[in-house]
TIDRENLUM-288945 format. One record per residue (C-alpha): residue number from 0; chain; z, x, y. Coordinates in Angstrom, 1 decimal, padded with zeros to 4 digits. Each point is the difference from the previous one (the first is absolute). Layout:
! TIDRENLUM-288945
+-----+-----+--------+--------+--------+
: seq : mol :      Z :      X :      Y :
+-----+-----+--------+--------+--------+
: NUM :   A :      Z :      X :      Y :
...
+-----+-----+--------+--------+--------+
***
This chain:
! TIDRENLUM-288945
+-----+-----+--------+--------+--------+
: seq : mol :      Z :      X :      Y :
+-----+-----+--------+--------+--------+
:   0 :   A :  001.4 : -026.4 :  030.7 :
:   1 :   A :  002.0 : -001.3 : -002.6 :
:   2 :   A :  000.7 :  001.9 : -003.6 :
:   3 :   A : -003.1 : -000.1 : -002.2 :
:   4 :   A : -002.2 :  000.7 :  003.0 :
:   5 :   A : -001.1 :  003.1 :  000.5 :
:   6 :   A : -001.7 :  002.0 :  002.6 :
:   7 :   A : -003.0 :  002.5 : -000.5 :
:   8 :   A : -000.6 :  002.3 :  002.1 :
:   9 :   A : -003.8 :  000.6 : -001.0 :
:  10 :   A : -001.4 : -003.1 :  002.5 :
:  11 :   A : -004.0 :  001.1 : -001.4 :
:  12 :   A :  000.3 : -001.0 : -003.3 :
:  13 :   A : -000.2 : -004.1 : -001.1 :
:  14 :   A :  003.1 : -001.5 : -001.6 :
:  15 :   A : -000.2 : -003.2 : -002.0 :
:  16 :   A :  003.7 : -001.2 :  000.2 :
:  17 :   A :  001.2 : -001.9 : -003.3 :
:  18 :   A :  001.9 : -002.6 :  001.4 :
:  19 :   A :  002.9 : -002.3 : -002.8 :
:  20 :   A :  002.7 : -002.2 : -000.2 :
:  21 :   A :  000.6 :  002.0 : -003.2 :
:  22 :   A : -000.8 :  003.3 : -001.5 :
:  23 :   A : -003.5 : -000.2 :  001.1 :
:  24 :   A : -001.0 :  002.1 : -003.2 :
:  25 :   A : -002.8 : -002.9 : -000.6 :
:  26 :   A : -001.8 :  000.1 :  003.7 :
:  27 :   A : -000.1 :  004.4 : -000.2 :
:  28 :   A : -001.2 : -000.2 : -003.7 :
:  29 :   A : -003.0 : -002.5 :  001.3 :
:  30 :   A : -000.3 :  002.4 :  003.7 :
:  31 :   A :  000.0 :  003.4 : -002.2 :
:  32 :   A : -002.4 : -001.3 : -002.1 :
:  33 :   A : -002.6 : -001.2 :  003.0 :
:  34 :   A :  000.3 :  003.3 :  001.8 :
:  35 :   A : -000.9 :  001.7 : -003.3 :
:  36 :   A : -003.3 : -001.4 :  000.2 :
:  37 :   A : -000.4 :  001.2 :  003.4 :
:  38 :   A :  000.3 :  003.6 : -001.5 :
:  39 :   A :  002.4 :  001.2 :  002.5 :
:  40 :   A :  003.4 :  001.6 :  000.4 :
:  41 :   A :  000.0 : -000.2 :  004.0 :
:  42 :   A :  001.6 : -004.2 :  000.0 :
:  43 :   A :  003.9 :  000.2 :  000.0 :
:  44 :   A :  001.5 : -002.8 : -001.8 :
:  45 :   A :  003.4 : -001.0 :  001.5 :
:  46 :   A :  002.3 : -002.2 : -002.4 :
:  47 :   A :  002.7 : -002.4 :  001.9 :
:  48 :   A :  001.7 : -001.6 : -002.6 :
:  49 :   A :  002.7 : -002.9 :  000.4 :
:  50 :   A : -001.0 : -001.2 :  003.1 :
:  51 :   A :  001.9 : -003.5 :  000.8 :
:  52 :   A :  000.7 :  000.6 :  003.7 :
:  53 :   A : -002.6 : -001.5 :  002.7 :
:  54 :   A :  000.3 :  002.7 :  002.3 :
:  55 :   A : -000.9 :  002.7 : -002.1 :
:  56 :   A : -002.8 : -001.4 : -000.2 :
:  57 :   A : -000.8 :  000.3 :  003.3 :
:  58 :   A :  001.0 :  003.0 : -000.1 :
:  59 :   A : -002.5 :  001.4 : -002.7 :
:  60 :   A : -003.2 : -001.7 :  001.8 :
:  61 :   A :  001.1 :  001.4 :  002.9 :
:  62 :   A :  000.0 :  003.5 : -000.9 :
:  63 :   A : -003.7 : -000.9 : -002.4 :
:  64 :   A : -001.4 : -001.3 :  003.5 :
:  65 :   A : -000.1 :  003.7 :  001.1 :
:  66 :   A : -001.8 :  001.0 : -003.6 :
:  67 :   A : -003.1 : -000.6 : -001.5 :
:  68 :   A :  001.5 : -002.0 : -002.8 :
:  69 :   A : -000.1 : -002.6 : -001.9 :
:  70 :   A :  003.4 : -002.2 : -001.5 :
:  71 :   A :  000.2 : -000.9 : -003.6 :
:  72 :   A :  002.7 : -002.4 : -000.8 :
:  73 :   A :  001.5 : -002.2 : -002.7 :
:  74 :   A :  002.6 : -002.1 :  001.8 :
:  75 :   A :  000.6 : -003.6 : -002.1 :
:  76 :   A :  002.4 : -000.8 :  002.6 :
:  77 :   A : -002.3 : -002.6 :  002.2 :
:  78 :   A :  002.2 :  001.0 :  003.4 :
:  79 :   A : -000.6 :  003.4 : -000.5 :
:  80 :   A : -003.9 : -000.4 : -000.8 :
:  81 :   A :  000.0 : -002.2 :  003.0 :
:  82 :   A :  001.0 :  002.2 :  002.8 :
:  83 :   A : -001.7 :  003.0 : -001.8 :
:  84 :   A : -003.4 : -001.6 :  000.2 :
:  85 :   A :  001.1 : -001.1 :  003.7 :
:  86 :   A :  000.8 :  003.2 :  001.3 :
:  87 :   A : -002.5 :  001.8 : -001.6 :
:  88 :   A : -002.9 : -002.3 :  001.6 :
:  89 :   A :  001.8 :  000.7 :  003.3 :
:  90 :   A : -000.2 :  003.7 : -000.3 :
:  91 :   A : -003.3 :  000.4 : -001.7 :
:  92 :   A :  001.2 :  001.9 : -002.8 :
:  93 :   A : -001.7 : -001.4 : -003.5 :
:  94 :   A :  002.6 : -001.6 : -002.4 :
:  95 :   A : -001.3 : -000.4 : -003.8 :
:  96 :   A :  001.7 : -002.4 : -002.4 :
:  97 :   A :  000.4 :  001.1 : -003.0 :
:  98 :   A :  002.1 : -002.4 : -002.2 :
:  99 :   A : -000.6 : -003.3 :  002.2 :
: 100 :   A : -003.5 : -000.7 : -001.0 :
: 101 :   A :  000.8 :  000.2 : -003.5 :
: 102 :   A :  003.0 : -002.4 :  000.3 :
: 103 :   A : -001.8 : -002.5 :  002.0 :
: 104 :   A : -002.7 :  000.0 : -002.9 :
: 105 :   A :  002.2 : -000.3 : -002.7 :
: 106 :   A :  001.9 : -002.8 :  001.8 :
: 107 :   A : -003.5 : -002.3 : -000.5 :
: 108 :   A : -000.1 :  000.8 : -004.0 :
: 109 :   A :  003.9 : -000.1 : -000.6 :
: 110 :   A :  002.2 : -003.7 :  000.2 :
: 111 :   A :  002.0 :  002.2 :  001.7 :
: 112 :   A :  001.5 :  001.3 :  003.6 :
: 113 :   A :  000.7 :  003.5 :  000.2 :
: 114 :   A :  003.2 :  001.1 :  000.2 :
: 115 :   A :  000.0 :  002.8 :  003.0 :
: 116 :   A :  002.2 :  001.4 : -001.1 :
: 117 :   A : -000.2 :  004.7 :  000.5 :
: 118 :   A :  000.3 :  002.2 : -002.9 :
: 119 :   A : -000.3 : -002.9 : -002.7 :
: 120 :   A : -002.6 :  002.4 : -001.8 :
: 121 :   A :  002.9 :  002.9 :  000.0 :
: 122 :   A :  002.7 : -002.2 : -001.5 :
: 123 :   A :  002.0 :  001.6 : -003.0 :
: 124 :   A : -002.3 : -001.1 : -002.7 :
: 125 :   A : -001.6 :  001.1 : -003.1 :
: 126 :   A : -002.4 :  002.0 :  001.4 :
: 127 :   A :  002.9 :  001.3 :  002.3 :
: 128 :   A :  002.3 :  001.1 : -002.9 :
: 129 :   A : -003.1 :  001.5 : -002.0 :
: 130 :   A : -001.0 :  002.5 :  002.9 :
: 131 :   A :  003.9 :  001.1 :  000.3 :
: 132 :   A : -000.2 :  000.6 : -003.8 :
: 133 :   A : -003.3 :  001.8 :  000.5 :
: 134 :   A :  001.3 :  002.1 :  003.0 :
: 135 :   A :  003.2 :  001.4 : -001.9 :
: 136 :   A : -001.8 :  000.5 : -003.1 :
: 137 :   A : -002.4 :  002.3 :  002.0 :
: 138 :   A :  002.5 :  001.7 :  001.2 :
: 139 :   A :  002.0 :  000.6 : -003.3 :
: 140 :   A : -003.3 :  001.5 : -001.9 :
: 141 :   A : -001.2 :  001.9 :  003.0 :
: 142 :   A : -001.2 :  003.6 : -000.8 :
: 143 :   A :  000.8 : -000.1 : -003.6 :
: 144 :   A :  003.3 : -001.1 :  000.2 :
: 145 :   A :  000.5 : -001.9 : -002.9 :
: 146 :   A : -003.3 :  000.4 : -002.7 :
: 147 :   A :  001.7 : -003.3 : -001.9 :
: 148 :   A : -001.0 : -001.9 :  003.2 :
: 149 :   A : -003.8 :  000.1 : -001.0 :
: 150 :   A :  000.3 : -002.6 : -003.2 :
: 151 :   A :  001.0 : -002.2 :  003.6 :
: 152 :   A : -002.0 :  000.9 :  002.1 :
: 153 :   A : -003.3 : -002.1 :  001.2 :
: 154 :   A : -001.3 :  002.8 :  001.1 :
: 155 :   A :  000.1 :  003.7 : -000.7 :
: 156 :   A : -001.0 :  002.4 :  002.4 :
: 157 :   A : -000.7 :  003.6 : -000.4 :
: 158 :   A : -001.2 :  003.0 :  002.0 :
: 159 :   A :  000.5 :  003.5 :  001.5 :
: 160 :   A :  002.6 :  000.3 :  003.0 :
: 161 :   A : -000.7 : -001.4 :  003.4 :
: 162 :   A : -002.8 : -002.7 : -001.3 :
: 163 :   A :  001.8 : -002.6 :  001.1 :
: 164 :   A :  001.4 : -001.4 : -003.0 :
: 165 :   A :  003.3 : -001.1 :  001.1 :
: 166 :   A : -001.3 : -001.8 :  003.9 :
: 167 :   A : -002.5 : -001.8 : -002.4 :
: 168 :   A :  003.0 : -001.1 : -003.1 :
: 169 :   A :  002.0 : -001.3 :  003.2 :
: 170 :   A : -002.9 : -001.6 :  001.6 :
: 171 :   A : -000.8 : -001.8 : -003.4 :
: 172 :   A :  003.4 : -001.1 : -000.5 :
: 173 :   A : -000.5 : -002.0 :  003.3 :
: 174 :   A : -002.7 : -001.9 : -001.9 :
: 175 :   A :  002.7 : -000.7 : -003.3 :
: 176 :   A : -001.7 :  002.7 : -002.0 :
: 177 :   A :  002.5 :  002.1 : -002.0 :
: 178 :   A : -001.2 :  003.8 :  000.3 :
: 179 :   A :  001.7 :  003.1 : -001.3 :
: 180 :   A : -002.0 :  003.4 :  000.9 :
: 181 :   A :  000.4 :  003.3 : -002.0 :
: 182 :   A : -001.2 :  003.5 :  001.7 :
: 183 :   A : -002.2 :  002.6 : -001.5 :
: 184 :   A :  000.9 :  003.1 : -000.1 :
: 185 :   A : -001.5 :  002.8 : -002.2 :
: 186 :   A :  003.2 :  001.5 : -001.0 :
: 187 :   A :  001.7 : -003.1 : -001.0 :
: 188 :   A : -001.5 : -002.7 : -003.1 :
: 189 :   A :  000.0 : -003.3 :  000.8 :
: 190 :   A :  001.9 : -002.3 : -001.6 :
: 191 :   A : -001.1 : -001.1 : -003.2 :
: 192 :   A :  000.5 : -003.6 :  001.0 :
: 193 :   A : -002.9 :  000.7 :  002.3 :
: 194 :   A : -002.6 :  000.0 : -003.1 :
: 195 :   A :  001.2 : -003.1 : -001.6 :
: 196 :   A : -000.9 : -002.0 :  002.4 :
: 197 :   A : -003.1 : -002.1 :  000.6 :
: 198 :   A : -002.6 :  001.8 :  001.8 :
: 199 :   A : -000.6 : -002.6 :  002.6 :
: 200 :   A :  003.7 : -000.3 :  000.9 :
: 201 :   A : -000.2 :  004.1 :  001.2 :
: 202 :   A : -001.9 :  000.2 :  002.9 :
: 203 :   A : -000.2 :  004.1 :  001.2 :
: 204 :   A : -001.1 :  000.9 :  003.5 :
: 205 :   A : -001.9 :  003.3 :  000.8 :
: 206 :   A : -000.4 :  001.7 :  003.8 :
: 207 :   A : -002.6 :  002.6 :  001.4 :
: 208 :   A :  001.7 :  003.5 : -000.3 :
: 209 :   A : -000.4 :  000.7 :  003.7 :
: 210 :   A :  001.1 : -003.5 :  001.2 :
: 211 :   A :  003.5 :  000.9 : -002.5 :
: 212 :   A :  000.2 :  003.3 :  001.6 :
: 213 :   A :  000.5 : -001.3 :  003.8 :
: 214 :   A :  002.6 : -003.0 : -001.4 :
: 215 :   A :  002.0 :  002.6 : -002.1 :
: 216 :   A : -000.2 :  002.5 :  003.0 :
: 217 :   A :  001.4 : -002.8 :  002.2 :
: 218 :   A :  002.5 : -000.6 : -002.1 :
: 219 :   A :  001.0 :  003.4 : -000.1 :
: 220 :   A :  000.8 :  000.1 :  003.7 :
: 221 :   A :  001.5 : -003.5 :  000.0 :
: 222 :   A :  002.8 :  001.7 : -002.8 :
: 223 :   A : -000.2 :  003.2 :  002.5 :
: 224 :   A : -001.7 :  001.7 : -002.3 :
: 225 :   A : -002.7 :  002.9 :  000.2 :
: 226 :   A : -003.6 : -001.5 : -000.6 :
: 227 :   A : -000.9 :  003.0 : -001.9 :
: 228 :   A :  002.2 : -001.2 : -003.1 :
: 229 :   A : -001.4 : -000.5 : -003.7 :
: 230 :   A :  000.3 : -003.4 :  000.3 :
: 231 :   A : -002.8 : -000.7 :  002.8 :
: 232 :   A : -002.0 :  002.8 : -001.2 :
: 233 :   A : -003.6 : -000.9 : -001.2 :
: 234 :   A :  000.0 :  001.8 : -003.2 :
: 235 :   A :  003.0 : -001.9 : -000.7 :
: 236 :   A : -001.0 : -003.1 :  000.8 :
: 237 :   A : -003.4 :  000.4 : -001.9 :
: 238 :   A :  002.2 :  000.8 : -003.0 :
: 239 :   A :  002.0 : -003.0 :  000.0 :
: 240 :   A : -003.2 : -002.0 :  000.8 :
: 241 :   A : -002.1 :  001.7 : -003.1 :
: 242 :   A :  003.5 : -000.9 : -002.4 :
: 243 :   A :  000.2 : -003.8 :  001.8 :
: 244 :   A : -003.7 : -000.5 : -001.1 :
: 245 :   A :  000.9 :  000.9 : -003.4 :
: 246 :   A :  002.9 : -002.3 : -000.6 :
: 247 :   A : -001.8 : -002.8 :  001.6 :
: 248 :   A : -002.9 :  000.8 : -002.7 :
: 249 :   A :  002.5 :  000.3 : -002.7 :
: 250 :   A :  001.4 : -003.7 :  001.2 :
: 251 :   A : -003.6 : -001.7 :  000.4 :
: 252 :   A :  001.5 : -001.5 :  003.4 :
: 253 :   A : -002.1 : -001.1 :  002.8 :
: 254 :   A :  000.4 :  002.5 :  003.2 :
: 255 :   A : -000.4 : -000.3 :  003.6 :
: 256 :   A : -000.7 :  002.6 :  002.6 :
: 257 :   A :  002.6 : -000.7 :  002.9 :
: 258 :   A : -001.4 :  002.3 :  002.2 :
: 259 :   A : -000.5 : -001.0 :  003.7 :
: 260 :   A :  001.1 : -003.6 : -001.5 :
: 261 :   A :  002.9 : -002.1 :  001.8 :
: 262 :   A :  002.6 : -001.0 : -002.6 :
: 263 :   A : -001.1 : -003.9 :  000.7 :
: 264 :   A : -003.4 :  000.7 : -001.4 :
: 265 :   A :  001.5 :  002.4 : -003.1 :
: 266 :   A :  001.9 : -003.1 : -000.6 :
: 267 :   A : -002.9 : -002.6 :  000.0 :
: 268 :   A : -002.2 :  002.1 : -002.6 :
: 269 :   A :  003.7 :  000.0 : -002.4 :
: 270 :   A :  000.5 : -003.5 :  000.3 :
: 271 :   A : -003.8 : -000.4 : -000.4 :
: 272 :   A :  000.1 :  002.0 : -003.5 :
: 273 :   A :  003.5 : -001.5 : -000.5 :
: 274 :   A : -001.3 : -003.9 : -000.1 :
: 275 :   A : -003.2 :  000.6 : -001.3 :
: 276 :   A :  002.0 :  001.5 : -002.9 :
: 277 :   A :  002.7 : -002.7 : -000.6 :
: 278 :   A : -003.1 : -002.9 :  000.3 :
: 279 :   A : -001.3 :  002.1 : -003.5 :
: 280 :   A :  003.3 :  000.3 : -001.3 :
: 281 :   A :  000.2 : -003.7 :  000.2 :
: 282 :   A : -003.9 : -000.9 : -000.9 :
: 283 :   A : -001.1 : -001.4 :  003.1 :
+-----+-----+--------+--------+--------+
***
């Protein structure tokens, strides 16, 4: 097959494959978000972005027709939705539309044809240049970095080591949120910046000991490191926990147990408390 399509090995499991004539970010969001109600981890999703070429069409229904699958796809191109549709009927294999519906609707309400244009939604825009900004600013106030960052930040997260605080600042400055994170460690204060700030703009998160123990153990071996270190050990970890609590305390912030959470849903419950907060600050 051409680049872009890959080959699994694992012929048991289903595979929904995210078919675009862009970056098909839009099609996985709306596919990751249907398996999720499905409460299962056993449906591979399969992105193919920046398909413009007939044949590799073929080429992807071809290799679905020997799956149990499904294909998701946002192609605006009509040539391309054409012979997907075709070919798919042909083979049997079930081909889900995800864009086209809502373009043909909005073509009845709007004095207007669409353009068809891929990628229009990706174009270097506002929103673009704000999620760039957002990105590098994560990155400068990462771990503490820079405590002057915080009187910038939208956000302000703070926690022991390994609770995810810099997977979810990144995964926030994908959604234009500016957030900084500070760590907390017993033998080092935190910042004083920390305590001037609004209590709803620090959000800390909290872990089960043992769930901290097995992540800080992996991490261990990842560095090559022995397991049996300080670091992962549960005493240590129930320490850092106990002096976590009390600086959340001190701060009146909200908290949020990540444990056994996906970043994704970390993220919606900040953005939750985040908005619901700025619709206050601004009376509504």
């Amino acid at each position: 097959m051409k680049e872009g399509v890959q080959i699994n090995d694992n012929e048991n499991r289903p595979v929904v494959y995210v078919v675009s004539d862009s970056i098909g970010e839009t099609a996985e969001f709306v596919v990751r978000a249907a398996v999720s109600q499905f409460n299962s981890h056993n449906v591979e999703i399969r992105r193919i972005p920046y398909v413009n070429d007939p044949e590799v069409l073929t080429e992807i229904i071809e290799e679905a027709r020997g799956r149990t699958s499904i294909i998701a796809y946002t192609l605006v191109e009509p040539v391309l939705r054409s012979k997907l549709l075709e070919e798919s009927e042909k083979a049997r294999v079930r081909a889900v539309d995800i864009m086209g519906p809502m373009i043909d609707a909005l073509a009845t309400i709007v004095d207007k044809a669409p353009k068809l244009q891929p990628g229009l939604l990706y174009q270097l825009d506002e929103e673009y240049f704000r999620k760039v900004e957002a990105v590098e600013f994560a990155v400068k106030y990462d771990d503490g970095k820079d405590p002057r960052g915080m009187r910038y930040a939208d956000i302000v997260i703070i926690g022991v080591s390994r609770a995810s605080k810099t997977p979810l600042c990144m995964y926030l400055a994908h959604k234009r949120i500016k957030a900084a994170n500070v760590p907390l460690v017993p033998e080092v204060a935190p910042p004083e910046e920390l305590f001037k700030l609004p209590p709803k703009k620090v959000i800390g998160l909290t872990c089960r000991p043992q769930q901290l123990n097995i992540i800080r153990q992996e991490r261990l071996k990842t560095l090559g490191l022995t397991s049996g270190a300080d670091y992962a050990s549960l005493e240590r970890i129930l320490k850092e926990l106990e002096y976590a609590e009390q600086i959340m305390k001190r701060i009146g912030c909200p908290v949020i147990d990540v444990t056994n959470k996906a970043v994704e849903e970390t993220a919606s419950r900040v953005l939750e408390i985040y908005y619901k907060g700025d619709r206050t600050r601004h009376g509504k």
